[in-house]
N, C-alpha and C positions, 0 to 999 in steps of 0.2 A: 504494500500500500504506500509507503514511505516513498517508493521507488516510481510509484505512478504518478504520483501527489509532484514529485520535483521534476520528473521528465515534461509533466503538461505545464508548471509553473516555465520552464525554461524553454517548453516549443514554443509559447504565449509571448516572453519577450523576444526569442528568435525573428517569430515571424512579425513581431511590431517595428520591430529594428529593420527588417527585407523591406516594409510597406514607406518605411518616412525619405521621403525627399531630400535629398544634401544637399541638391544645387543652388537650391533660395536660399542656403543657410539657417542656422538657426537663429530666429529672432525674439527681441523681448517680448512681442505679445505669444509667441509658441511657448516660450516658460511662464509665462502667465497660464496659458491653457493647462497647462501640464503641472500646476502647481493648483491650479482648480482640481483636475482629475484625481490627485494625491489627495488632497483633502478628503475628498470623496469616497475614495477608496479606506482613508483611515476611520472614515463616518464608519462607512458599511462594517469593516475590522471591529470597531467598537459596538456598533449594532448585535453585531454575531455572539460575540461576548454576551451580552444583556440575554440575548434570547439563547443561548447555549444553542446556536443552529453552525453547525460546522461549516456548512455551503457559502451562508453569507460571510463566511471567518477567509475559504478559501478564495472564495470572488473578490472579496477585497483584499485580500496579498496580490493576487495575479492583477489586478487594476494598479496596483502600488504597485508592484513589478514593472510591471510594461509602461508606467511612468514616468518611475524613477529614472530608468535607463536609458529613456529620451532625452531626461533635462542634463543640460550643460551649459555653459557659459556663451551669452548669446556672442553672433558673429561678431560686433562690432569690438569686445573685450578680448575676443581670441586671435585678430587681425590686427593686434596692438604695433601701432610701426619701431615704439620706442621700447628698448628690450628691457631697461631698467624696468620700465612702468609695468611691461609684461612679467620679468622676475619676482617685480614685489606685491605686482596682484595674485599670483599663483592660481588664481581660478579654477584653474584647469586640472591642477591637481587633486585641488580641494572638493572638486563635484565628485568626481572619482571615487576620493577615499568614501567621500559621504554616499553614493550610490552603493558600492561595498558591503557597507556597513548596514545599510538598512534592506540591500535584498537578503542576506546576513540574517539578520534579525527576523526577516519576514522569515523566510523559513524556519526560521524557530516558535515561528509562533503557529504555523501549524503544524510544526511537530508536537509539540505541547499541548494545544489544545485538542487533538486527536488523540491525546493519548492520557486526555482527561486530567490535564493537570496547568487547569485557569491560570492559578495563582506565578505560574511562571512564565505563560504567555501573556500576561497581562504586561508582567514586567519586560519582556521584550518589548509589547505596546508601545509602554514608556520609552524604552531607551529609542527607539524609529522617534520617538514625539522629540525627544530628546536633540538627537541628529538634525532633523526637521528646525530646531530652534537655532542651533549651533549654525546651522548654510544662512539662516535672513541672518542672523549678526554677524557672521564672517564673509559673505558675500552679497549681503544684501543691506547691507548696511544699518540692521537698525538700533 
């Protein structure tokens, strides 16, 4: 089951990743969209929790999946002419690690919650919320 559970969570972002567009670049209102979709997906994550329904726990990792892995530093920051400015923004590092860590996490959480133990997919929850807060004040400036 383990084994089904992660091969569908990673054909999901596969084939999200074959469908997007590179040639327009990515732009701020695309991480806008996809920072909607995240939300969303963490609603549903929390939803499933509430109602102890597995399905809604799974749809929302695989939405948080396949949206995570879109978002990165829009084109305008990652075509930086000045290398200083590009060195000390690191953006580009930094969505990475942060993408990582919270597909990461998302498979823990429905490791955990599948295997009937809330109380530490919950805390994975957390640390995704976690990550999530860490990219708007280190990349988003707030």
């Amino acid at each position: 089951m383990k084994k089904i559970v992660t091969t569908l969570v990673l054909t999901g972002m596969l084939l999200s990743a074959g469908s997007y567009s590179y040639s327009k670049g990515y732009t701020k209102q695309d991480r806008i969209e996809d920072m909607h979709t995240m939300a969303q997906a963490m609603i549903d994550i929390q939803t499933g929790f509430l109602f102890n329904n597995f399905v809604m726990v799974q749809e929302g990792v695989h939405n948080l999946s396949t949206a995570v892995e879109n978002v990165k530093p829009p084109l305008e920051e990652t075509e930086e002419k000045n290398p200083m400015t590009r060195y000390m923004n690191n953006k580009v590092r930094l969505t990475n690690q942060m993408v990582k860590k919270i597909n990461k996490k998302a498979l823990t959480i429905l490791e955990r919650f599948r295997d009937n133990d809330a109380t530490q997919a919950v805390q994975a929850y957390t640390k995704i919320l976690k990550v999530c807060i860490e990219c708007h004040i280190q990349i988003r400036h707030w």
